[in-house]
Structures are given as structure tokens and as C-alpha cells.
C-alpha positions in Angstrom: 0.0 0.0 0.0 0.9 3.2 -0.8 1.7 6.2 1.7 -0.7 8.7 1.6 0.8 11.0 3.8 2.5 14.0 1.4 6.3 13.8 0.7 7.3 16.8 3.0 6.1 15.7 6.0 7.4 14.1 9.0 5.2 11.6 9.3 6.1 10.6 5.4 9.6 11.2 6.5 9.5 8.8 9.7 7.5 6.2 7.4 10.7 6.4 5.0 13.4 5.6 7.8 11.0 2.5 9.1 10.5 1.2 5.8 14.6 1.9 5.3 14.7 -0.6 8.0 13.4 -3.2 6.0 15.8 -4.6 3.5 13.8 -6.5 1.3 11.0 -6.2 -1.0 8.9 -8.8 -2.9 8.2 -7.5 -6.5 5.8 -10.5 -9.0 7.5 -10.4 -12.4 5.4 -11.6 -15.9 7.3 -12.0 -19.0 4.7 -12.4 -21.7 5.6 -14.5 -24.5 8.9 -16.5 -23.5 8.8 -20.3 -23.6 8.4 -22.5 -20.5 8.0 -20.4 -16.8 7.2 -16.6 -17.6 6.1 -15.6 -14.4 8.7 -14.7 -11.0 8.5 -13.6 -7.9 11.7 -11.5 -7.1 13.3 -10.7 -3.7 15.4 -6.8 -4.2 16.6 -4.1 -2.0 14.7 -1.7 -0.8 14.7 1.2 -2.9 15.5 -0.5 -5.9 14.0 0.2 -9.3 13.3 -1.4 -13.0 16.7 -1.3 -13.7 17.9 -3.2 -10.4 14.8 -5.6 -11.3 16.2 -6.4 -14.8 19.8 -7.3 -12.9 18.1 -9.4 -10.5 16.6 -11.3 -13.6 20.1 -12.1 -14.4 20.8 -14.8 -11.9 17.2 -16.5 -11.7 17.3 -19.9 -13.3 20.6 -18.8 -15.4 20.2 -15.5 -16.7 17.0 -17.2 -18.9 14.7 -14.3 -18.1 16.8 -11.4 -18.7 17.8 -13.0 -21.9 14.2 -12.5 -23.5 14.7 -8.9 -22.6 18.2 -8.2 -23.4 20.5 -9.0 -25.6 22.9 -11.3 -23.9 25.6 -10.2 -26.7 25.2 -6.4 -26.8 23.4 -5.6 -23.7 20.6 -3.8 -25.7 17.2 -3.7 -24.7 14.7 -5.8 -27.1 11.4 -4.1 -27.9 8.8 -4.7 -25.1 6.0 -3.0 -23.6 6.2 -2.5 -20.2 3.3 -2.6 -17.4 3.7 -1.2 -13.3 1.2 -2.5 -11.2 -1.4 -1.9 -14.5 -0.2 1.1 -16.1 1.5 1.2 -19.4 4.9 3.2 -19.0 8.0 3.7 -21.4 11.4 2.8 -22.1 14.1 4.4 -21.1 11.8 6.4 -18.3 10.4 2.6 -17.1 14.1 1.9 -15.9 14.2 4.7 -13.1 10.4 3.8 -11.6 11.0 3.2 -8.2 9.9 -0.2 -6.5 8.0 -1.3 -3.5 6.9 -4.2 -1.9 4.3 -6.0 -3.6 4.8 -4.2 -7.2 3.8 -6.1 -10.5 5.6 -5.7 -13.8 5.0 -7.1 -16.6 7.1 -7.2 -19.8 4.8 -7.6 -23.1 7.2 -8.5 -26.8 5.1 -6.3 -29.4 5.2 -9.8 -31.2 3.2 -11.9 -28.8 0.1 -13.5 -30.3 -1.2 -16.2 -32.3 
């Protein structure tokens, strides 16, 4: 759940060093479209974001996930859509969105479809 408390205050601020505290969050990660499992549920740091996601998708079962998304060779992204929690958002502003506990993203190839 989401703090509703505004960004300036102290209450937000005291929320921020508890949750600071905590050094692990649970994000559930869908990769439409890629052969066998396509669905992971991934342990990061707190405060991590897309980017840190996609690294983390580097060791699960061998690097297989990351490899639908990038290039193993060049390190470039491949073309996919990205959802957060249900909202479309864009590449390269997607990489800096900011995580939290309980966070959904899915990664949808253009080419999916039968």
C-alpha cells in the first residue's frame, strides 16, 4: 500500500526511515511470451528500481529471463512494452520507476500472439 501522507512531511519522513529498515521487498514479475515459466516472484533491495529488477533477472534460473529482454551479446534492450502495477509506461523512463513491496511488472514483446 501506498503512503498517503505528502512527501514533505514528518510523518512521510519517519515512514521512510521504518520502511529503510526493511531490507527487502517482494516485487511478482510476468514476462509475456517466453517459452516455459514466464512468471517470478523477485526478492530486491529496498529502494531498488526497473533497472535493479532487470539485474536481478540475471541470476534467476541462469540468466533465462533477462535473456528475453536483453540481448545477452550487446546488452541492448529488445522491444517490449512494459506494465507497473497496470499502467503502461515507457522505455528508457520505465528503468528509473521506483519499486516497493508487492509491485507487479509485466514485460509484453510487441510480437506476442497467435
Amino acid at each position: 500500500m501506498r503512503c498517503p501522507m505528502s512527501k514533505g512531511s514528518t510523518r512521510h519522513r519517519l515512514r521512510e526511515i521504518v520502511l529503510m529498515a526493511c531490507t527487502d521487498i517482494t516485487v511478482r514479475v510476468h514476462i509475456e511470451g517466453i517459452p516455459g515459466r514466464s512468471d517470478f516472484d523477485v526478492l530486491l533491495p529496498y529502494g531498488s528500481d526497473i533497472e535493479a529488477l532487470m539485474d536481478s533477472l540475471g541470476s534467476i534460473e541462469g540468466g533465462t529471463p533477462l535473456k528475453h529482454i536483453k540481448n545477452p551479446d550487446t546488452g541492448e534492450m529488445r522491444y517490449f512494452l512494459v506494465a507497473f502495477n497496470g499502467r503502461m509506461i515507457r522505455f528508457p523512463e520505465a528503468l528509473s520507476v521506483n519499486l516497493e513491496n508487492g509491485d507487479e511488472i509485466l514485460f509484453i514483446s510487441p510480437l506476442v500472439g497467435g
